[in-house]
N, C-alpha and C positions, 0 to 999 in steps of 0.2 A: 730350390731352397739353398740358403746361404749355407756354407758349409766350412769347416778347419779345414780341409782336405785342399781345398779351390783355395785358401788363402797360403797354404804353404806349397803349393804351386810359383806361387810368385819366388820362393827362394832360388829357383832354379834360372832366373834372369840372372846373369852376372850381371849385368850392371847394379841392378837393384840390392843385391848380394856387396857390393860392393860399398855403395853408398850406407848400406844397413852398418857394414861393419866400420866402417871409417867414423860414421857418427858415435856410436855407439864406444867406440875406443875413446874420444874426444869427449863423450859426455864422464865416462871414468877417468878419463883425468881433469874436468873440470871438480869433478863431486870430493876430489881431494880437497880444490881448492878453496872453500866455503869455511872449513874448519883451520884448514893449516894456516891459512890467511889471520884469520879473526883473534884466533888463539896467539899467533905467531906476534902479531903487532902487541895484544894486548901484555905478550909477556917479557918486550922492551924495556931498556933502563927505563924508568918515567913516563911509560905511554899511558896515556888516559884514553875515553871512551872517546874524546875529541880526537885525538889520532886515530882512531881509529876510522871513524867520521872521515876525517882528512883524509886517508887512505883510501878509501871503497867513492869517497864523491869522485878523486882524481880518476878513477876507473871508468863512473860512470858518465860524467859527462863527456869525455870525448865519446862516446858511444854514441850521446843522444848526438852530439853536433855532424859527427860523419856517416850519420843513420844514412839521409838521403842520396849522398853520395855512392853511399853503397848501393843503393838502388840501383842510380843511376847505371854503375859501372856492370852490376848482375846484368843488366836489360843489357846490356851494348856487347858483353865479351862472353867467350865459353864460361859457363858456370861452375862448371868445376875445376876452371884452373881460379877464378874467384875464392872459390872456397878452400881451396891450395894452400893461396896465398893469406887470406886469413888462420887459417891452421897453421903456418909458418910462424909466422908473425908471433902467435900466441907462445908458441914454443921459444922462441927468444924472450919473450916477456915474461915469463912463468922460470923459465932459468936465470935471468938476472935475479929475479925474489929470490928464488930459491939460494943461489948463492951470497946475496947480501943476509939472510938468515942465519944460513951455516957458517959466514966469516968471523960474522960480530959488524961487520961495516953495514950501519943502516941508517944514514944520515936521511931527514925526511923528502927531499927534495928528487934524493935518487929510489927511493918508495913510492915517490909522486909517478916521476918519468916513467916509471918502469909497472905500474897500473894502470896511466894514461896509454900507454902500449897493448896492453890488455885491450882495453874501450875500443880504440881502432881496428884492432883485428876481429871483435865479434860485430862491430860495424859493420865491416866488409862480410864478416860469414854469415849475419844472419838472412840477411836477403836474398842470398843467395840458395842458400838451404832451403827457403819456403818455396822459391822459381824450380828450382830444379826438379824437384818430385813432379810434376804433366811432363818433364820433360823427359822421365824416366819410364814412367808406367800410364798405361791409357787412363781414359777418365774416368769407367767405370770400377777400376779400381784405388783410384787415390783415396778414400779414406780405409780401406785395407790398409794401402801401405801407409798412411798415418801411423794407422795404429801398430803397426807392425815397427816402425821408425821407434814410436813410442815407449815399445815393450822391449826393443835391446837401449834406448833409455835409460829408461827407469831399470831394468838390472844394473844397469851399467852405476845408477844412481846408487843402489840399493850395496854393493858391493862394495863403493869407491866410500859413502860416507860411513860405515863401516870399517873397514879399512884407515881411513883414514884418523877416524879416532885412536886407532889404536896405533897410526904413526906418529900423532902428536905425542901422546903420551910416553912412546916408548922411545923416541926418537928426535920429533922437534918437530916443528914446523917448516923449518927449511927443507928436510927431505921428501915431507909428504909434497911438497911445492917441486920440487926437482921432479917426481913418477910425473907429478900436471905435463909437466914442460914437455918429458919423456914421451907419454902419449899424443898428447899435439902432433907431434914432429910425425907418427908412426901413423896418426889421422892425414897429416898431409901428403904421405906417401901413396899411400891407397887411392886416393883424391885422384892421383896426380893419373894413376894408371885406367882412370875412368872415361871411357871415349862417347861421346856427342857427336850425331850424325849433323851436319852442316844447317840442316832443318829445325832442330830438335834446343838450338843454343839458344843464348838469349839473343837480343835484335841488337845489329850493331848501331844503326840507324845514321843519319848523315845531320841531324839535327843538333843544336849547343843543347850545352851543360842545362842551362834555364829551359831550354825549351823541354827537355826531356822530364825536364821535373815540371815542369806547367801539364804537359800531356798529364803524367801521374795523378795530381791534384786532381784534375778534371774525374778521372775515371775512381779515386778517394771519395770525393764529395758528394758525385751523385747518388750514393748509394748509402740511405741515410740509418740501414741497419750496420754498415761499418764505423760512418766516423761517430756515430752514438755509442757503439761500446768502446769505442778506443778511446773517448771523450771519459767514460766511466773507466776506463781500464788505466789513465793518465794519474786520477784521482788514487783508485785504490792501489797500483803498485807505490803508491808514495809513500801507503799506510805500510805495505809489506818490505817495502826498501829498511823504514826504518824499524819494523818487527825485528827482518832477518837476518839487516846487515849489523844491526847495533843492540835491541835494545833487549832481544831475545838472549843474545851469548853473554848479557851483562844480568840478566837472571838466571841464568845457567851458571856462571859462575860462581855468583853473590849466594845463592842458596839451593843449587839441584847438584853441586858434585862438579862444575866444570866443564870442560870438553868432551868426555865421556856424556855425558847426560844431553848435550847441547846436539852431538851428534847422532844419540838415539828418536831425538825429537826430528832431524833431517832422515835421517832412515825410516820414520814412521811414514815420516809424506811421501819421502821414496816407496816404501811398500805399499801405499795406496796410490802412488803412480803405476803401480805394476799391475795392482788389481783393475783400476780402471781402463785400463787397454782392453782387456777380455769383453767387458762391459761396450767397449768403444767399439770392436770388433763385430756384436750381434747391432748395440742402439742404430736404428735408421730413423729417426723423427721426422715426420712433416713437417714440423718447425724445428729446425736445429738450431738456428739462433736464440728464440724463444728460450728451450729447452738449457742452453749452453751459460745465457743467462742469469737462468732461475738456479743454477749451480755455480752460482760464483756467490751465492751469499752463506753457504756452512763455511768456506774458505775461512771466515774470521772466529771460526771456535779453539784452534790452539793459542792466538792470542788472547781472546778471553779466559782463557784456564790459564794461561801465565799470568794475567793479569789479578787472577783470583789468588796465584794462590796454592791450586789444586796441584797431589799428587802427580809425580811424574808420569805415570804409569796411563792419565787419564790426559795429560798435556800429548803423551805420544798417539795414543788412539784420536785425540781432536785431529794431531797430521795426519794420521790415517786418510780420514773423513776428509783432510784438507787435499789429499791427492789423489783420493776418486775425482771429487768435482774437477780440479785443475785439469786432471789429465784425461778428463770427456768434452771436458770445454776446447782443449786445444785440440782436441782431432777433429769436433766438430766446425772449428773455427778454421780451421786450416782447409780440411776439403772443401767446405763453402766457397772459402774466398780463393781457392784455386780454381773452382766450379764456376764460378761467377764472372771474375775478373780476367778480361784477355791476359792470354801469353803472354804475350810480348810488352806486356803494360803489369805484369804481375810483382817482378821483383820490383818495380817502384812503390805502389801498391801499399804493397807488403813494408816498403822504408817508409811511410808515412805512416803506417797503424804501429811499425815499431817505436819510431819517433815520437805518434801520437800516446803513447801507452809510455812513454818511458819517461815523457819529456821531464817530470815532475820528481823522478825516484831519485835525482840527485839531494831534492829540499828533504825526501824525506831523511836520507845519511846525512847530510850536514845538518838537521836541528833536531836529531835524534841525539847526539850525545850530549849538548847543551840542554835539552828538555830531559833527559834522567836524571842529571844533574838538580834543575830547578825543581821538579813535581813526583821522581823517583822514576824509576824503569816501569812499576806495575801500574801505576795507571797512566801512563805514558800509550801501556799496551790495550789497555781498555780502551785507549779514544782512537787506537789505529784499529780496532774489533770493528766499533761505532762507524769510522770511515770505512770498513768495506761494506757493510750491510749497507748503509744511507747508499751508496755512489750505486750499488747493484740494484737496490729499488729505483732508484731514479731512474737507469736504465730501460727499467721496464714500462714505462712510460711510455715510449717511442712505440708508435704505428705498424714502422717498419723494424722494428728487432720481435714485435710479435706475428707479425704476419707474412714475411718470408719464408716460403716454400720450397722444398727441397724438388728437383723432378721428380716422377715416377718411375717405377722401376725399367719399365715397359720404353721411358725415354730415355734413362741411362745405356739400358740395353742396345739401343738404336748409335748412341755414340762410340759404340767402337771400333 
């Protein structure tokens, strides 16, 4: 029988130990940056909700364009020096903001540059971060350590947006942006002391740039329960780009109290990211896809309670609700497709369902702040509710996201 005892056994891998705490630092000083960012722009000489827009697209699209690439380079080079260098990167990029905040100097151009620097550096890291966990812990435990990845997370998450409200507030934006930059740096040191047995890295391979991303594709495509949710995941992050990055903090401000309130609403999903780990820890489904699914449709109830209208108090408990589902969906999405998809074809994999899932969340930041504008932020937030339920039923459709099967325990047991 599965037990806590056997899952905190795994603390005792440095390496594992390792990578737990590096992310985990990384994920707290991102969780600054959601609030000190949004807040920060909006409280510029003359920034409108379009700057703001303007800001969080130049982030995201270089992301989506150097997705693949990241792939690429995960599969070819040690993983954790990959992830190194992305953690690097980020910590230059998060200290430039940070001090064009604190100066006064923040012409939009060098706002632009220095978020487009951002975008590339979680290019390079996110690929890398899904390949490396087989390459850390055996199979039959990769969604342990999901979840376990998950749940220093989500504290991390739960602390940092926290915290960070109460930097903006008491402080500015620029400084809570300076702790970002501060942890990155302290993420890539950790990174950096992580060693890969010659075996264990990604493939360096002797094949070009295209061919390595044709390979990817191939092993993307055939597996028609991946590019169907990524397909729906394309859609619906477009809805929660422009919830999270625009249209939420612009009701948050207009009528719940501001940055205090804005950041209570990201601690609520943060807290329901913490509780769904525990949850992710026991859930074994037969169908995990299935199951992972049918939980990406409460996800649009904190945008319907903004959009309504309703008490804060009921807007925080929808994030609750919205970070159990998310963060069952991603443990169960994550062992899957680490379960499924060869090694050495995984961080590509992975750049294509990141790519497929993102390609779109730039449209939703760039006509997010010209649509509060034209029809208002609350029902702005109603019709991004409407696109996540539609894009998650249509999902369900597919053949293959209902009828992918997890092994048995009896064959997990046989793979270690």
């Amino acid at each position: 029988m599965h037990s806590y005892r056997r899952d905190l056994d795994m603390l005792r891998d440095r390496r594992f130990t390792l990578l737990l705490a590096a992310r985990t630092i990384s994920v707290l000083g991102s969780s600054f940056a959601p609030v000190a960012l949004a807040f920060g722009i909006l409280e510029l000489p003359g920034a409108t909700a379009t700057t703001l827009s303007v800001v969080l697209t130049a982030e995201a699209l270089p992301m989506v364009a150097f997705m693949l690439v990241g792939g690429v380079i995960a599969d070819r080079l040690p993983r954790h020096r990959v992830m190194m260098a992305g953690e690097t990167l980020n910590a230059a990029a998060f200290s430039c903001l940070a001090a064009m905040l604190l100066t006064g100097w923040t012409p939009l151009p060098a706002l632009v540059v220095a978020a487009a620097a951002s975008g590339i550096a979680m290019a390079i890291l996110f690929p890398a971060l899904t390949g490396i966990v087989p390459d850390v812990v055996p199979t039959d435990r990769l969604q342990t350590a999901n979840a376990m990845l998950g749940l220093g997370a989500n504290s991390a998450r739960v602390a940092g947006l926290v915290l960070s409200g109460a930097a903006v507030v008491l402080l500015g934006g620029g400084w809570a942006l300076a702790v970002s930059a501060t942890m990155f740096a302290v993420a890539a040191v950790l990174i950096a002391t992580l060693r890969l047995a010659p075996a264990e890295r990604g493939a360096s391979g002797n094949h070009s740039v295209l061919a390595d991303l044709r390979g990817g594709w191939r092993e993307f495509i055939s597996r028609q329960w991946l590019w169907v949710v990524v397909a729906q995941f394309s859609v619906l992050v477009m809805a929660v780009q422009a919830a999270h990055g625009v249209l939420g903090p612009l009701v948050a401000k207009e009528s719940l109290g501001g940055a205090p309130a804005w950041s209570a609403i990201l601690a609520g999903e943060a807290v329901g990211m913490l509780g769904g780990v525990f949850v992710a820890l026991r859930l074994r489904p037969r169908r995990p896809i299935l199951v992972a699914t049918v939980l990406t449709v409460p996800t649009a109830l904190p945008y319907l309670l903004l959009g309504l209208g309703t008490p804060l108090w009921t807007i925080v408990a929808g994030a609750v609700v919205m970070g159990v589902c998310f963060d069952i969906f991603g443990v169960l999405w994550n062992t899957t497709m680490q379960r499924e998809v060869p090694p050495e074809s995984l961080s590509r994999v992975s750049s294509y369902d990141a790519l497929g899932s993102l390609m779109f969340g730039p449209v939703g930041l760039l006509v997010a702040g010209p649509l509060a504008i034209l029809i208002g932020p609350r029902p702005a937030l109603l019709g991004c509710a409407a696109v996540v339920v539609l894009s998650s039923l249509a999902a369900l459709l597919s053949p293959g996201v209902r009828g992918l099967r997890a092994p048995a325990p009896a064959e997990n047991a046989l793979s270690r």
